[in-house]
N, C-alpha and C positions, 0 to 999 in steps of 0.2 A: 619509350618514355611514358607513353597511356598506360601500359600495362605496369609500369614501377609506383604512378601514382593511384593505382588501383589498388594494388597489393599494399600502401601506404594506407592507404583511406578504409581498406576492410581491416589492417592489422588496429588501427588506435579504435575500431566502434568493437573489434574482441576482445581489447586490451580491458577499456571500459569497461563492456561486460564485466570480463571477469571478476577484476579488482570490485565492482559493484558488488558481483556475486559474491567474493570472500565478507568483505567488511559488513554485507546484508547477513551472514550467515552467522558473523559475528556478532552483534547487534542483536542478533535473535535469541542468539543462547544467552545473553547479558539481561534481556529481557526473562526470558523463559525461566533463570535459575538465579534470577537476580543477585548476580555475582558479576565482577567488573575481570579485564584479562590481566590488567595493570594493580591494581586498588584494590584493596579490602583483606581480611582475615584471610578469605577462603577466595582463589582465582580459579579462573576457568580451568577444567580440564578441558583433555582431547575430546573424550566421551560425550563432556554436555558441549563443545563449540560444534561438535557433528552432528547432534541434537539441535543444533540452531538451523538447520536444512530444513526443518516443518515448517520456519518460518520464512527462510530467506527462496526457497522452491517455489511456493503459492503465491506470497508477494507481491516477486519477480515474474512469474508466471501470467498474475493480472495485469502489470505493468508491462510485459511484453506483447499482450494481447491487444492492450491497448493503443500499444503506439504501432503498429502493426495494420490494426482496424485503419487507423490511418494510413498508412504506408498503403497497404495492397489497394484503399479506394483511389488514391491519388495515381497508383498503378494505371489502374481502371480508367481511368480519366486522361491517360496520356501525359499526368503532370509530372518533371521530372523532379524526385522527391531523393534525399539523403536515407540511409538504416537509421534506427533510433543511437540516439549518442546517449547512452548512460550516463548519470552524475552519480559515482558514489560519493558518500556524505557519513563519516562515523568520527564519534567522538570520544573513543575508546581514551585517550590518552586526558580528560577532562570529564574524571566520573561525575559531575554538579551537572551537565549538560549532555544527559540521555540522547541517543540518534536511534534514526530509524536503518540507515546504512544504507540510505541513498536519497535524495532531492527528487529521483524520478524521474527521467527522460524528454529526448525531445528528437525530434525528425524538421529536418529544415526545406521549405520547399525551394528550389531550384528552377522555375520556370513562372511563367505567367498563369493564374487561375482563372479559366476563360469565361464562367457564367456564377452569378449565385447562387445555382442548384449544385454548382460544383462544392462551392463554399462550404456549401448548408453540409452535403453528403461526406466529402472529408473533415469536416470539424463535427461532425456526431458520430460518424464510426469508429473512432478510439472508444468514447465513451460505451459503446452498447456491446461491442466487442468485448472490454473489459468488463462489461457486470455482467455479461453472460458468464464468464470462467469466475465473477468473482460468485456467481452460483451457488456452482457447481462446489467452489472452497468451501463456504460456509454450509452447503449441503452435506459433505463429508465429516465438516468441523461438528459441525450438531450432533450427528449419528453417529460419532466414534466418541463421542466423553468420556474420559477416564471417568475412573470410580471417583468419589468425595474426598477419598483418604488423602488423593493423590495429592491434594495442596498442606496437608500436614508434610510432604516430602521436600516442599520448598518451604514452608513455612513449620519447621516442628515446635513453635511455640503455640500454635494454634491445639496442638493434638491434646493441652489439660482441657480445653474445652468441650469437646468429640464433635457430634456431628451439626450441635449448636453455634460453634463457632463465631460465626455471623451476629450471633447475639451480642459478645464479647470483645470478640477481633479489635473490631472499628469504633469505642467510645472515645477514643484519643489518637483518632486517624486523622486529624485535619493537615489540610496540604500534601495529603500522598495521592498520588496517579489512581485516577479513577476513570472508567471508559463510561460515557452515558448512553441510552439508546439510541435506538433509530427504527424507522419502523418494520424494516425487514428484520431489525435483531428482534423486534418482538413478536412476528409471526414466528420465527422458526423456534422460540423459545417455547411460544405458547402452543405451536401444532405439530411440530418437527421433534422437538430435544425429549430426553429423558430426564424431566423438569426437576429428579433426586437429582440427576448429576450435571444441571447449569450452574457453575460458576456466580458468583457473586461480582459486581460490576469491579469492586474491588481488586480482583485476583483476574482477570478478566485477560491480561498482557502475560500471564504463563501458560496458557491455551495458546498457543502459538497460529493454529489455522484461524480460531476466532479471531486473534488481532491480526493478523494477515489481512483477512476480508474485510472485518473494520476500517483497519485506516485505506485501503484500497476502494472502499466505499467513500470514506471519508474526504481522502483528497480528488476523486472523481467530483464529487459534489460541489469542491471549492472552483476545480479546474472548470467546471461548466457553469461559474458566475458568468452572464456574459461581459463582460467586460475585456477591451483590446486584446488584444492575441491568446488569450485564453481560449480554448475550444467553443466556453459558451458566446466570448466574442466574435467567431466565425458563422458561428450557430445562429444570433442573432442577425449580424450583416446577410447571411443568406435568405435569413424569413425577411428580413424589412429594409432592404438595404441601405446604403450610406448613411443618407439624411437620420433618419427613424433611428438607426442600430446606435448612431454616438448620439441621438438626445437619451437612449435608452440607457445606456453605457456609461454617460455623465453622471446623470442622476442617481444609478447605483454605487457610481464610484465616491460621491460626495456622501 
C-alpha cells in the first residue's frame, strides 16, 4: 500500500514537471519570436517552439535549484519535506495575457521545524542556491550575444533603420514590454557583454537567457520580501523571532 502511494506521489510532482516544462518551453518561444501558437498572422512553428528550450531549460533550471536549495537543507536537518510541486501557468489560449509558463514551485514541509537556525537555513538556501545558477545563466547569456542584426530577424521593420534603430524603433512605443535594470544587469553589461551587441531594454524578452535570469532574479527578490510564508518570512522569524519577525512582517505588508 506504501509503495502504491509512493509511486502515486512521485508520478503527479513528474507529471507537473513536465507539463511545467512543455507550456515553459512554450511561452519561451511566444516570447522569443513573439508569435502566439493559437493567434496571429504567422504561429508558432516546430522549429521556433524548440527554440523556446534557451528559455524554458535555464528558467526551470534556476527554479529547480531553488526549491531543492531547500529541499536538501531541510534533508540535512532531519525535517521531513515533500519534491518541489511545479505550477505550470500558460496563457497560450488568451493572447492579451502574456505568461511566463509557470507560477513557480513550492516543497511543502511535513514535520515539525525544531530551532530558528533551522528556520533561518532552509528559508535562505533556495534563495542562494538559485542566484548561484542564476550566475552562471546570465554569465553565458552575456558572453554568447548574438550579432545586432539578430533583432531585425524578429523585428524586420527595424532593418530601414540599420544599426540605429534604437533612435527610431521606440518614438511611438508607449505601453509595450519593457524589462528595467537591476544592478547585476548593469555590471555584467558594463564589464562582462560586448556593449555592440546588448540588447536594448526594449527587445530584452527575445534574448531568451537574459530574460530567463531576469525574471529568476526578479521573482527571487519578491519571494524574499519577508513577509509570512514567503522565504523572506522564515528568513526573518529565524533572525528575530516571533514577536520582532510579525511586527516586521505587518509593517511591510501595510
Amino acid at each position: 500500500m506504501e509503495d502504491k502511494k509512493t509511486r502515486k506521489t512521485i508520478a503527479i510532482h513528474t507529471g507537473l514537471f513536465l507539463l511545467t516544462f512543455v507550456v515553459t518551453t512554450i511561452a519561451g518561444a511566444e516570447w522569443i519570436f513573439n508569435k502566439s501558437l493559437f493567434y496571429g498572422e504567422e504561429l508558432l512553428g516546430w522549429s521556433e517552439i524548440m527554440a523556446g528550450l534557451y528559455y524554458s531549460i535555464p528558467f526551470l533550471g534556476i527554479l529547480t535549484a531553488h526549491e531543492f536549495g531547500h529541499y536538501f537543507t531541510a534533508k540535512y536537518y532531519k525535517t521531513e519535506v515533500t519534491l518541489p510541486y511545479y505550477i505550470p501557468l500558460w496563457f497560450g489560449f488568451a493572447p492579451l495575457f502574456p505568461s511566463f509558463g509557470t507560477m513557480g514551485a513550492f516543497i511543502r514541509i511535513k514535520s515539525m521545524i525544531k530551532s530558528r537556525k533551522e528556520y533561518f537555513d532552509i528559508g535562505v538556501a533556495g534563495p542562494i542556491a538559485g542566484f548561484v545558477v542564476a550566475l552562471f545563466v546570465l554569465t553565458y547569456g552575456f558572453t554568447h550575444l548574438p550579432e545586432p542584426s539578430y533583432i531585425f530577424e524578429i523585428h524586420p521593420e527595424y532593418e530601414q533603420y540599420g544599426v540605429d534603430y534604437e533612435d527610431y524603433a521606440y518614438e511611438h512605443n508607449e505601453g509595450n514590454f519593457v524589462v528595467g535594470d537591476n544592478l547585476l544587469f548593469l555590471f555584467f553589461k558594463k564589464y562582462v557583454a560586448d556593449p555592440e551587441r546588448v540588447p536594448n531594454n526594449y527587445e530584452l524578452y527575445h534574448y531568451p537567457w537574459l530574460f530567463a535570469g531576469y525574471l529568476a532574479l526578479f521573482f527571487t527578490a519578491l519571494n524574499l520580501i519577508p513577509i509570512g510564508q514567503l522565504d523572506g518570512g522564515h528568513v526573518i522569524y529565524g533572525l528575530l523571532g516571533y514577536k520582532y519577525s510579525r511586527i516586521v512582517s505587518r509593517t511591510l505588508f501595510w
